[in-house]
C-alpha positions in Angstrom: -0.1 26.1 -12.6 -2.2 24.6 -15.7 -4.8 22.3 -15.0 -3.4 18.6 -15.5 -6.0 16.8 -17.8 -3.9 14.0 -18.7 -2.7 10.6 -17.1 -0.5 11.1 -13.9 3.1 10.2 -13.6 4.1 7.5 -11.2 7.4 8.6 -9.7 6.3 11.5 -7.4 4.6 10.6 -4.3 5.3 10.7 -0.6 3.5 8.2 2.4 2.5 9.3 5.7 1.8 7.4 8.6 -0.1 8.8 11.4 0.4 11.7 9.6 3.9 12.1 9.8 5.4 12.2 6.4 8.0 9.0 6.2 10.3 9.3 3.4 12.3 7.2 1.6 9.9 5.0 -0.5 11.0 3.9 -3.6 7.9 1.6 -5.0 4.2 1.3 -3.4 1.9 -1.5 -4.8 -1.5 0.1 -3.9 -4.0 -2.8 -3.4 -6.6 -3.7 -6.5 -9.8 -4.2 -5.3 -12.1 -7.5 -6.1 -15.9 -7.9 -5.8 -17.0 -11.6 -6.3 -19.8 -12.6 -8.5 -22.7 -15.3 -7.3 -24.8 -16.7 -9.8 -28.2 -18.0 -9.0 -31.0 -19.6 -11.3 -34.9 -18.8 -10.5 -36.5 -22.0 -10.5 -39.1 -20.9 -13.0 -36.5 -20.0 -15.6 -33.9 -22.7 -15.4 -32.0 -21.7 -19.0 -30.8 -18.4 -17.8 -28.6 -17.6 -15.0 -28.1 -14.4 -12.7 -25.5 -12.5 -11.3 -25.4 -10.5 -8.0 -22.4 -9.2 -6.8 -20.9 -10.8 -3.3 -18.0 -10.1 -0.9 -15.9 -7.0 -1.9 -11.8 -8.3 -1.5 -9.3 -5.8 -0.9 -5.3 -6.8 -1.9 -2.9 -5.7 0.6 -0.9 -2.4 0.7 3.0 -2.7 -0.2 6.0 -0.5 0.4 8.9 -0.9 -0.4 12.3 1.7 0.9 15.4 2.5 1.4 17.3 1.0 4.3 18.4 3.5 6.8 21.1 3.3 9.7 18.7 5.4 12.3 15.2 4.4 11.0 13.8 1.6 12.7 10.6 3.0 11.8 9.0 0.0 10.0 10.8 -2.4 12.0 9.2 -1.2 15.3 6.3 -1.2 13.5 6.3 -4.8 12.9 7.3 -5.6 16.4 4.4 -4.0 18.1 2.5 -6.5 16.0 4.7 -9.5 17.4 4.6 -8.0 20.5 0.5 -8.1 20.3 -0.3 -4.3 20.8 -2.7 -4.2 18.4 -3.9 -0.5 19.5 -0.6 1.1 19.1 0.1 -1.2 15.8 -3.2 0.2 14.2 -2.2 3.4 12.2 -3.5 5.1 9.8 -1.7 5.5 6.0 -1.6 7.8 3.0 -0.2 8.1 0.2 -0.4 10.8 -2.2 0.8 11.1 -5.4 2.0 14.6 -6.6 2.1 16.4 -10.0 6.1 17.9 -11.2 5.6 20.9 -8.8 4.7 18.7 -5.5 1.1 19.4 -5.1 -1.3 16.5 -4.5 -3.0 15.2 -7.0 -4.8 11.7 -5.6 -4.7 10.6 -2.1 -5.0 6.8 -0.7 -6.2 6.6 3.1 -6.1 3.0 4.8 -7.5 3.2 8.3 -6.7 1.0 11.2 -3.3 -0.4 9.3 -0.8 -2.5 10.6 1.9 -4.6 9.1 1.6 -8.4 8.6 4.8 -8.8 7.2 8.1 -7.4 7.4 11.0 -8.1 4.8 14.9 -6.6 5.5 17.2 -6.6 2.5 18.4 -8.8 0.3 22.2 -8.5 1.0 24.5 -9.8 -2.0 27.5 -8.7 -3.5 26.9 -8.9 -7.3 28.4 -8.7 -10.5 29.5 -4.9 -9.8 30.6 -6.3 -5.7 27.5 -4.2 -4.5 28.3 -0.6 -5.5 25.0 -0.6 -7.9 22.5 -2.3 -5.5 20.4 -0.8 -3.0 19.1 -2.3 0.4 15.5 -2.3 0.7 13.3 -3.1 3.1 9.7 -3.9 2.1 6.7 -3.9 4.4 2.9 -5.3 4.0 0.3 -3.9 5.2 -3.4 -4.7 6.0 -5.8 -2.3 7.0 -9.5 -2.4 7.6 -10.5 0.7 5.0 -9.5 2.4 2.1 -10.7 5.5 0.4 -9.6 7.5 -2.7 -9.4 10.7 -3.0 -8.0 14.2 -4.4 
């Protein structure tokens, strides 16, 4: 395979959750990252300010799927939050985007994840009576880490 120098594509990627590939994603929002800024003035030099860097922000992590008939996956997901089991609702989550052949290219890692929110579909008939509109289920996530890498 050639080495890939340019920008990557968006559209081929895959998510795993405790390391079990779950498929069906359609749109990931992977979070920006935000460092604050502080200024500060020494007294002896009152015209000029500083800045230091503060508290690093993360955004949360969003996916969004396909609705499935037999996967409750990300529903019972959410409900071990509900349900307050916090150890079995913190997972860890990847998701790797993949060059035209499949192979990985970058990888996102966010450790000790769990979902704060949980939105089912939108259900509507439409201007075509449904036949052009997907449900989609969307969940958001916050996690305690995340890396990048190849």
């Amino acid at each position: 395979m050639p080495d890939r120098h340019g920008p990557m594509r968006t559209g081929r990627f895959t998510v795993e959750i405790d390391d079990v590939e779950t498929s069906g994603f359609k749109r990931i929002d992977i979070p920006s990252t935000t460092t604050q800024q502080v200024e500060y003035r020494e007294g002896k030099d009152p015209d000029h300010h500083r800045k230091l860097w503060g508290q690093t922000e993360y955004e949360d992590l969003t996916m969004e799927r396909g609705a499935k008939k037999d996967d409750t996956t990300l529903f019972d997901w959410r409900k071990s939050v509900i349900q307050g089991q916090m150890e079995e609702a913190r997972k860890s989550v990847a998701v790797i985007l993949q060059d035209e052949v499949g192979e990985q290219q970058v990888r996102w890692e966010f450790t000790k994840a769990w979902p704060k929110q949980y939105d089912p579909p939108t259900l509507e008939t439409g201007s075509q009576g449904g036949q052009g509109n997907v449900a989609t289920e969307t969940v958001i996530i916050v996690y305690d880490e995340m890396e990048r890498s190849q």
